[in-house]
C-alpha positions in Angstrom: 103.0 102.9 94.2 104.6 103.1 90.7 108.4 102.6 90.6 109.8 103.1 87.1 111.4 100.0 85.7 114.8 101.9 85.1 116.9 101.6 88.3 118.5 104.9 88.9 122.5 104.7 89.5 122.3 108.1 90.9 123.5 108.4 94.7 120.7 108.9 96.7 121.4 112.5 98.2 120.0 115.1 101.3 117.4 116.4 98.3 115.7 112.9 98.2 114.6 112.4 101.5 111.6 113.7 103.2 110.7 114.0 106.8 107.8 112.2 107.2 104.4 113.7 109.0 106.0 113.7 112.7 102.4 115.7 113.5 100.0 112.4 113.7 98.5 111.7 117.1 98.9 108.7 117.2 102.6 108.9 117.2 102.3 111.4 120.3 103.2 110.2 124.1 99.8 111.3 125.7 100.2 113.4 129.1 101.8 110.9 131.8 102.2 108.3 129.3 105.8 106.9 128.3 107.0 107.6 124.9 106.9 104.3 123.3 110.4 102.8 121.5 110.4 99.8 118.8 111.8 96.7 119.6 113.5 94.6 116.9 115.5 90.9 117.2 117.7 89.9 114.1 116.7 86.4 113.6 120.1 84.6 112.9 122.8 81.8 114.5 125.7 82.9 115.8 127.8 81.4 112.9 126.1 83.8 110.2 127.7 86.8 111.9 130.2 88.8 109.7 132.3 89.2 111.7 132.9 85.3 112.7 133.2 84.4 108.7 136.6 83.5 109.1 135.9 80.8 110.9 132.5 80.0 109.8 132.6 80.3 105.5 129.3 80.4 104.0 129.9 76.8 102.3 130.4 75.4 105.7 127.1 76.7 107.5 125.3 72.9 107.1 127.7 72.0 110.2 128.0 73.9 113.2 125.4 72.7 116.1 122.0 75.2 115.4 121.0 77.5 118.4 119.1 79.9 116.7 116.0 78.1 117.8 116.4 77.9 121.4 118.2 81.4 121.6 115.1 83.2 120.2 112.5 80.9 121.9 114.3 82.2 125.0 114.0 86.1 124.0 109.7 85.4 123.3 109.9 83.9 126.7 111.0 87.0 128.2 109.1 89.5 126.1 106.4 87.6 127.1 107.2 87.9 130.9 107.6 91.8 130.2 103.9 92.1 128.2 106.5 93.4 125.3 106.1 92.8 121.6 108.6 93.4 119.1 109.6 92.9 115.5 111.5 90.2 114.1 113.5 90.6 111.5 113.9 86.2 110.5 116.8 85.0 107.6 114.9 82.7 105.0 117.5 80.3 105.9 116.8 80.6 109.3 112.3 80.0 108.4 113.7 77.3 105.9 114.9 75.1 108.7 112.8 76.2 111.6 109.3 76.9 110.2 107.7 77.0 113.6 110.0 78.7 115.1 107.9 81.9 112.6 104.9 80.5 113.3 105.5 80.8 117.2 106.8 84.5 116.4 103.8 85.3 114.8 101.2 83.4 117.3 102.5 85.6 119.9 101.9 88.9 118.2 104.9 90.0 117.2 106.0 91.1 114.1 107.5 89.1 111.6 109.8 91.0 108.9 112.8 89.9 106.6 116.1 90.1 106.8 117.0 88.5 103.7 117.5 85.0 102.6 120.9 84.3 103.3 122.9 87.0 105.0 124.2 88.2 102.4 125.4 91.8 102.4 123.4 94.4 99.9 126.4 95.9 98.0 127.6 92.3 97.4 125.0 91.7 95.2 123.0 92.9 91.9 120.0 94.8 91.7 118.5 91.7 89.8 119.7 89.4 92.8 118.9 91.7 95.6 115.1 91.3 94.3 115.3 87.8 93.7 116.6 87.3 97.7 113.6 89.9 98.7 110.8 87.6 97.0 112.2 84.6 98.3 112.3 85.3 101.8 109.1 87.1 101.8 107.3 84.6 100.1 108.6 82.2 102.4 108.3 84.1 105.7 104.5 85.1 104.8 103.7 81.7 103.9 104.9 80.7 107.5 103.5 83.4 109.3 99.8 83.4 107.8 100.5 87.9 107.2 101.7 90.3 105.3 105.4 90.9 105.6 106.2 94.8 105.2 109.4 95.4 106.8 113.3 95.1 106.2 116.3 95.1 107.5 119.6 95.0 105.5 122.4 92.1 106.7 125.2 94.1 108.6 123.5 97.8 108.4 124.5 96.8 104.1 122.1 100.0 102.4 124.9 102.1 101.3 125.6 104.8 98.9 126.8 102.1 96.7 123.1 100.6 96.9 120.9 103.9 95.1 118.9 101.2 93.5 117.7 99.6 96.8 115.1 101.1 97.7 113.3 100.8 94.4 114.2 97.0 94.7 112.0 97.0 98.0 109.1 98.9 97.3 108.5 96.4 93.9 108.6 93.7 96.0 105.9 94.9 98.5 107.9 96.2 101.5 106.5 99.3 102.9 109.8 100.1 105.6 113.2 99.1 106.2 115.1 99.5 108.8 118.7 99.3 107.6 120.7 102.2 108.4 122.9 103.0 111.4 123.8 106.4 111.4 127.0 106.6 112.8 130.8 105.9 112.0 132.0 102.4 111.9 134.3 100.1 110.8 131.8 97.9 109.6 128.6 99.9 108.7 127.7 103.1 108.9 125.9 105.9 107.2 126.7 108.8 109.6 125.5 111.5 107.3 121.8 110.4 107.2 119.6 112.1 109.7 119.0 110.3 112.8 115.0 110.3 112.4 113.1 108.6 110.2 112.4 109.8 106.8 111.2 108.7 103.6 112.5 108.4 100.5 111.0 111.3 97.7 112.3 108.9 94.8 110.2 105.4 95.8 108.0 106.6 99.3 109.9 104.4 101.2 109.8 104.7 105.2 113.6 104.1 106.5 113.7 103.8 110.2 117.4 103.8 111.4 118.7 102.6 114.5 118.5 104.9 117.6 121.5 107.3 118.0 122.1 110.0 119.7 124.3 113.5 119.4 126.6 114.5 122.3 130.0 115.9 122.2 129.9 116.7 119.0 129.5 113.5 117.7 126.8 111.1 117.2 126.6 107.9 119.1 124.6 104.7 119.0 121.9 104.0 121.7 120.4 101.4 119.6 121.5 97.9 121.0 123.6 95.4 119.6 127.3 95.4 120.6 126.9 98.4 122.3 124.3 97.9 124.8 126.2 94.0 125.3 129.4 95.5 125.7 129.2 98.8 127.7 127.4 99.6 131.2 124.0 99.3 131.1 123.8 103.2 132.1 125.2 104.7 129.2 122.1 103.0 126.8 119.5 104.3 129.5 120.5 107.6 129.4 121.1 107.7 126.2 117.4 106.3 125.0 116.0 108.9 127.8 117.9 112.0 126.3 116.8 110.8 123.0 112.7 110.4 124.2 113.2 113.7 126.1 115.4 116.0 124.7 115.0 115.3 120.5 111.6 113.9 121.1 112.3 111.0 119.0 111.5 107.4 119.7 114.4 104.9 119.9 115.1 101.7 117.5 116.3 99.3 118.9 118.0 95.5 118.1 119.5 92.6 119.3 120.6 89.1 118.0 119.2 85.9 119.7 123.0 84.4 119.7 123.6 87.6 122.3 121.2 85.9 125.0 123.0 82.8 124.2 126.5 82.2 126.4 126.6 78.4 125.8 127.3 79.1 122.1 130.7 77.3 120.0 133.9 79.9 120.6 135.5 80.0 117.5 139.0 79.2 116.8 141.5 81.4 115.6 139.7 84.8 115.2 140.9 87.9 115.8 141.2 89.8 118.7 138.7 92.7 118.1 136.1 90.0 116.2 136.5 88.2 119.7 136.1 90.9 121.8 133.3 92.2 120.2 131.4 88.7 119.8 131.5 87.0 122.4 132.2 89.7 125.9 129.5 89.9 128.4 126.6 87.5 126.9 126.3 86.3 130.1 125.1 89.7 131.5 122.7 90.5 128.2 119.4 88.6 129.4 119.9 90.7 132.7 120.4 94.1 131.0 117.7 93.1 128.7 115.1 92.6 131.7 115.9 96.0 132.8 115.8 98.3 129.5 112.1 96.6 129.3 111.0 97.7 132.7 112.4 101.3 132.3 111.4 101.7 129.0 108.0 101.3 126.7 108.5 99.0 124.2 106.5 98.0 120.7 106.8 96.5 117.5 108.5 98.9 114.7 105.2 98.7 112.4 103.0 100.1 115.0 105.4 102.4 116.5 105.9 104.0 113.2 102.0 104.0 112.3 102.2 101.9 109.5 99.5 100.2 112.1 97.5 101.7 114.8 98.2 101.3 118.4 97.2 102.2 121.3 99.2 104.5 124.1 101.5 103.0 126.3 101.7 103.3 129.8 104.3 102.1 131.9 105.7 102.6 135.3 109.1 104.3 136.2 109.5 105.4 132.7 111.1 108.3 131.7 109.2 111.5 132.1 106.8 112.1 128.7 108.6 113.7 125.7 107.6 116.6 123.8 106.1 116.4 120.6 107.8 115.3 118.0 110.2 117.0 115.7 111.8 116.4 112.6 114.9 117.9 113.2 118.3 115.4 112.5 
């Protein structure tokens, strides 16, 4: 794929995105088979969070006690007791100073995708450093993994309009996806004009595969995991994903941070109330919720969900009832 050598300043607009070919069987749900969702797992410590900065600065990361390790080792164990794979999307930092930790991703079948070197937030940084980050890490994570790494997914949801030259950034370093939007309002992220399926770029070919949300009340809201499926009832994501498989015939993306499985984590000092609230309520009850959105739902990695590799149909017991064919509608 030839990307010019220019970077285009231009905001990225409706006109340059395409709805991809939602018509391929193998992206169907098959008569009494389950549509199939994708799976993804952040790969970072509890102390690279955003939100916790305050109390954890970037120049102090070399001391606070590591748990990324365990945390994720705990999340294949239970994949693995659900027959699930899923896509991980690993810091550099994070492969730097637990290489097997990738190489035990990767053994079990998952998927093994970047998230950057050092969570460092897209806008925050130059086109010419955004590439240089990309290499790194994929360099790194594909020399760990023994694979190609093809997929992305931006620190903090950080592919913005101030970011046009992005996506040209990620397509000359090899990456084929990302998946680095959340289409919604928020006070952190949030790109709640892009449409909700997945679509790809007209200016670079670029598949972007945003997190799941869904449209109700005249207002779009997020069934894609993270905070939101920790901190509210575990009904609200179920129904959510289901009206999304059923009613928009679209599969949902889903994520999730090992440190969210992890209730035995540091509590930081001095933070505020709403960066507390959102961190560190209900981790004790995410393992649990987790167990059951894997029963209810089919579940696979994002690069085979998306056929940028083939798999086969998923069956699955008390899932939802099979959704219609897919439409690109947002």
């Amino acid at each position: 794929m030839d990307v010019s050598p220019a970077r285009s300043n231009r905001m990225l607009e409706a006109a340059d995105w395409q709805a991809p070919d939602w018509q391929a069987p193998d992206w169907q749900a098959p008569a009494g088979a389950a549509m199939v969702n994708a799976l993804s797992v952040d790969v970072e410590d509890y102390y690279h969070v955003w939100a916790l900065s305050g109390a954890y600065p970037r120049d102090s990361w070399h001391l606070p006690e590591r748990r990324v390790d365990a945390s994720t080792r705990r999340l294949l164990a239970l994949f693995e007791r659900a027959g699930v794979k899923a896509t991980f999307f690993v810091l550099g930092v994070v492969a730097e100073e637990f290489p097997d930790l990738v190489r035990e991703i990767a053994r079990g079948g998952h998927e093994v995708a970047s998230h950057g070197y050092g969570h460092q937030k897209v806008f925050e940084l130059t086109p010419e450093a955004f590439t240089e980050d990309l290499r790194r890490t994929k360099d790194l994570l594909e020399e760990l993994a023994g694979r190609a790494v093809i997929g992305y997914r931006a620190p903090s949801f950080s592919i913005c309009e101030r970011t046009p030259w992005a996506y040209e950034c990620l397509v000359e370093t090899g990456h084929h996806y990302s998946s680095s939007l959340h289409p919604i309002a928020h006070d952190h992220y949030g790109a709640p004009d892009h449409p909700r399926h997945p679509v790809r770029c007209q200016q670079t070919g670029l598949l972007e595969i945003p997190v799941a949300v869904v449209e109700r009340f005249g207002k779009r809201l997020s069934c894609g995991g993270g905070g939101f499926f920790r901190l509210l009832p575990y009904a609200w994501s179920r129904m959510n994903i289901a009206r999304l498989n059923r009613l928009d015939g679209l599969p949902a993306t889903f994520y999730l941070h090992p440190w969210e499985v992890d209730p035995g984590q540091p509590v930081a000092e001095r933070l505020p109330a709403r960066a507390r609230l959102r961190h560190y309520s209900r981790l004790s009850a995410m393992e649990g919720k987790l167990e059951r959105l894997l029963r209810d739902f089919a579940w696979d990695r994002i690069d085979r969900r998306y056929g940028l590799v083939h798999t086969p149909a998923v069956q699955v017991d008390n899932a939802p009832a099979a959704a219609p064919r897919l439409a690109a509608t947002a």
